[in-house]
C-alpha positions, -999 to 999 in steps of 0.1 A, spaced: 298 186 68 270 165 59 236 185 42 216 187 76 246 204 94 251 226 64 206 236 69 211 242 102 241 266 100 220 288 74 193 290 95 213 300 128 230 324 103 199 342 91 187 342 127 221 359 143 223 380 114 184 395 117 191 400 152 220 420 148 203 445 118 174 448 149 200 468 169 213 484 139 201 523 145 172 523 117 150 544 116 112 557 103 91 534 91 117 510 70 132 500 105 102 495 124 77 480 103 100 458 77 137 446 87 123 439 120 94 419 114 97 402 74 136 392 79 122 368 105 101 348 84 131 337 60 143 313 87 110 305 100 101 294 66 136 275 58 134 255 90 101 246 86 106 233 51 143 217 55 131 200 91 94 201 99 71 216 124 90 208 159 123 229 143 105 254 126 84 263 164 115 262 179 134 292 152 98 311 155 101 310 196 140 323 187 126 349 168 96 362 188 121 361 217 147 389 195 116 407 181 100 411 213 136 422 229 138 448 207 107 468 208 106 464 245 141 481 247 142 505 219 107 513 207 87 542 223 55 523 239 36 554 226 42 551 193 35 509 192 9 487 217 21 457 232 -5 443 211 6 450 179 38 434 190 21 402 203 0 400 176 36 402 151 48 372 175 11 354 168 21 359 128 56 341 134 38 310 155 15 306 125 37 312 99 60 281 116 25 260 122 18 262 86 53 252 70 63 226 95 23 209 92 22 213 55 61 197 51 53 168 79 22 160 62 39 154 26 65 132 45 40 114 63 23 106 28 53 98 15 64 70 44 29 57 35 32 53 0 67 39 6 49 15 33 22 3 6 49 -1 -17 70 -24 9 43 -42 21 18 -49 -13 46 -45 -37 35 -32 -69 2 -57 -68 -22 -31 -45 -47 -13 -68 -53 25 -62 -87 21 -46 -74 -4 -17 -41 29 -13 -64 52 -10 -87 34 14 -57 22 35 -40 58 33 -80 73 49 -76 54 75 -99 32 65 -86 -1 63 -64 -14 96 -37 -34 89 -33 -44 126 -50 -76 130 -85 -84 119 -115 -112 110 -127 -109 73 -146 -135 52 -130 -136 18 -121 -158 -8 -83 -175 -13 -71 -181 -44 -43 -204 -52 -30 -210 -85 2 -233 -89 23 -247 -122 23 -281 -130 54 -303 -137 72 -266 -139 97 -283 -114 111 -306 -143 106 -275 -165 135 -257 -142 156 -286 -142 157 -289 -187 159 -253 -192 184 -229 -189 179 -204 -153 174 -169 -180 146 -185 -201 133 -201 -167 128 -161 -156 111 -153 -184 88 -178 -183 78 -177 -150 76 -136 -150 54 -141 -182 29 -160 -166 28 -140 -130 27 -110 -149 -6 -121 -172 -20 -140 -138 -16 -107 -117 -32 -85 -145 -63 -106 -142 -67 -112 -106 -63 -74 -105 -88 -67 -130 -110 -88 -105 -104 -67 -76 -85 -93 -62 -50 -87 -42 -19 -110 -51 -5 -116 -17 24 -131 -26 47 -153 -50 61 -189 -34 82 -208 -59 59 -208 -88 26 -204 -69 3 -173 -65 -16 -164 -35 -47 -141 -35 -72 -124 -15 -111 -114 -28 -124 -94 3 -90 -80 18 -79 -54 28 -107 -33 18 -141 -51 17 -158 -65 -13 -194 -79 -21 -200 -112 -41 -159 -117 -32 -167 -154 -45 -180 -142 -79 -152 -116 -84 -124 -148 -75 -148 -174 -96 -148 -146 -123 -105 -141 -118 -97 -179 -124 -117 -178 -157 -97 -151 -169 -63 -171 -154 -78 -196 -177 -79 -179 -204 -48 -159 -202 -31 -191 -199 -39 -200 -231 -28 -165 -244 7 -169 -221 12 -204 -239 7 -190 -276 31 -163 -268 58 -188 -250 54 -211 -282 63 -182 -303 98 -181 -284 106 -216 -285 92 -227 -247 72 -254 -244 32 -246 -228 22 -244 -193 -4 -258 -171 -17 -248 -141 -42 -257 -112 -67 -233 -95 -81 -239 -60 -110 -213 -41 -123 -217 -8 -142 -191 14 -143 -183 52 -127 -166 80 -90 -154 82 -69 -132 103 -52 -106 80 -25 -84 91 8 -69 86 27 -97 100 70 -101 103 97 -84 121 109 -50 130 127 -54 101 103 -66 73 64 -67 73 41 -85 48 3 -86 45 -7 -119 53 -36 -141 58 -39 -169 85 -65 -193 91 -82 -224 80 -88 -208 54 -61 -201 35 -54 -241 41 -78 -253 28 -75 -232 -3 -41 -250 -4 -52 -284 -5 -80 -274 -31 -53 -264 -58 -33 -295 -48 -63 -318 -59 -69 -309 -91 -38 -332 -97 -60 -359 -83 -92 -351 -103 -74 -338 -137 -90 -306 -134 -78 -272 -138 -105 -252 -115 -121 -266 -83 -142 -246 -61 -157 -255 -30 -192 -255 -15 -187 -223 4 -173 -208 -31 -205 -219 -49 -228 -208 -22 -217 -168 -29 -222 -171 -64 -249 -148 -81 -255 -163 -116 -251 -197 -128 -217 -210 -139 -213 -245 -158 -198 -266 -129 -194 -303 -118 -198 -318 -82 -168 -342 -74 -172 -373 -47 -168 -356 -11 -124 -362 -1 -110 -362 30 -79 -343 32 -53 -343 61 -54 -316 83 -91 -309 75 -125 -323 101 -149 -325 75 -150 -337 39 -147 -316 12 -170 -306 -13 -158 -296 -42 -171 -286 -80 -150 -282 -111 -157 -254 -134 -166 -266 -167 -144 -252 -197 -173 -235 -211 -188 -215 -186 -224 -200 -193 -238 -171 -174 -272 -156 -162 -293 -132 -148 -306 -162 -125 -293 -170 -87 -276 -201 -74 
């Protein structure tokens, strides 16, 4: 018998058994104003806590319907109103509403914290839960204007291929791990891992201001966490890493996208292409940060950059224009 069966067989019990000490000859005031009307609320309360609101309804309807029996049959209508009796049956309905509301509103919460949990991972900060879990955020399908981030290792391919699969792991979850800390610290959102390549959101789900300075702000720290991750691998042996950082900023769709089976936040647009390509040319231009001209056109203090020659990329109308952030970035009170 598995647990449910066993719930339900207690609760049928208690019912049957209140029932029967209703037609039990009791007398005075113990018989009329306590077994017949506190017994009920043991399995009232028990079905409402094991299985929600519709079971716990039904076992108070199973209950007003014996309670009500009873005085109708064997209680002088002198001595107690119909009134009093409906007003008992009213105490059973909202005893039931309570329990079974209260216990399917903790489950409720806790399919949505299991949701977040499937479909962020264990990247989502606390204030995009909490504005996803008040409704505030849809997850359904809509247009933002954010900032991408991609950030992807360089030559880690031959890394994989001259070192053994366990120190591989722990090189990669080193870096991800100090690269998530600081995109979070940004108020950004890692969407997801591919191979060794990060992607993340400034703007999404939950709305941000100056999203370009916030994602500007994160690659600097990315920067310098590298350089942190690199002292740390050297100290175990592993050689240092390198990485490239590409931020664009526009329009996307972003939704819960996937199968019955599996969901994922995701973004789709131009966009998040372009964003692509960015990171893939700082191979081209030896850089390590690249930016383009709708990054810098957000920005709200000066930062130490350098405009590259306008390149056409496949895939994309127009030429890019791009700027590299210098290794010393300054900052000011002044605006772009």
């Amino acid at each position: 018998m598995n647990l449910n069966a066993m719930k339900t067989g207690i609760i049928i019990f208690l019912l049957a058994a209140v029932a029967v000490v209703h037609h039990l000859p009791i007398h005075g005031f113990l018989g009329t104003h306590i077994l017949h009307r506190e017994l009920f609320f043991f399995p009232i309360v028990l079905a409402g806590l094991w299985f929600g609101l519709p079971a716990a309804l039904f076992t108070s309807a199973a209950a007003s319907i014996v309670y009500a029996h009873f005085f109708y049959h064997n209680i002088d209508a002198g001595r107690i109103s119909v009134a009093v009796v409906g007003l008992q049956v009213a105490g059973f309905n909202l005893m039931a509403l309570l329990t079974g509301w209260m216990v399917d509103r903790q489950r409720r919460q806790r399919r949505e914290r299991d949701f977040l949990n499937e479909t962020f991972g264990k990247y989502v900060s606390k204030a995009v839960r909490d504005e996803i879990l008040d409704g505030r955020v849809s997850l359904k399908g809509e247009i933002k204007e954010v900032t991408v981030l991609f950030a992807d290792l360089r030559d880690f391919t031959r890394l994989v291929e001259s070192t053994p699969p366990r120190d591989v792991v722990t090189i990669i979850n080193t870096y991800f791990k100090s690269m998530t800390e600081a995109i979070n610290a940004h108020h950004g959102l890692v969407i997801q891992f591919i191979g060794d390549e990060i992607e993340a959101v400034f703007g999404a789900p939950v709305a941000l201001e100056k999203h370009q300075q916030w994602a500007v702000d994160a690659a600097l720290e990315m920067r310098t966490r590298l350089s942190q991750v690199n002292l740390q691998l050297a100290n175990q042996g592993f050689p240092p890493l390198r990485h490239g950082i590409g931020l664009h900023t526009g329009k996307v769709v972003a939704a819960n996208i996937g199968s019955t089976q599996r969901l994922s936040y995701a973004l789709v647009g131009e966009t998040v292409n372009i964003a692509s390509r960015i990171e893939e040319l700082n191979k081209d231009f030896d850089t390590d940060i690249l930016i383009s001209e709708a990054v810098r056109q957000g920005l709200d203090r000066l930062v130490d950059m350098n405009p590259l020659p306008p390149v056409s990329v496949k895939g994309i109308r127009e030429p890019l224009h791009l700027f590299s952030i210098g290794k010393q970035p300054f900052l000011c009170m002044e605006s772009i």
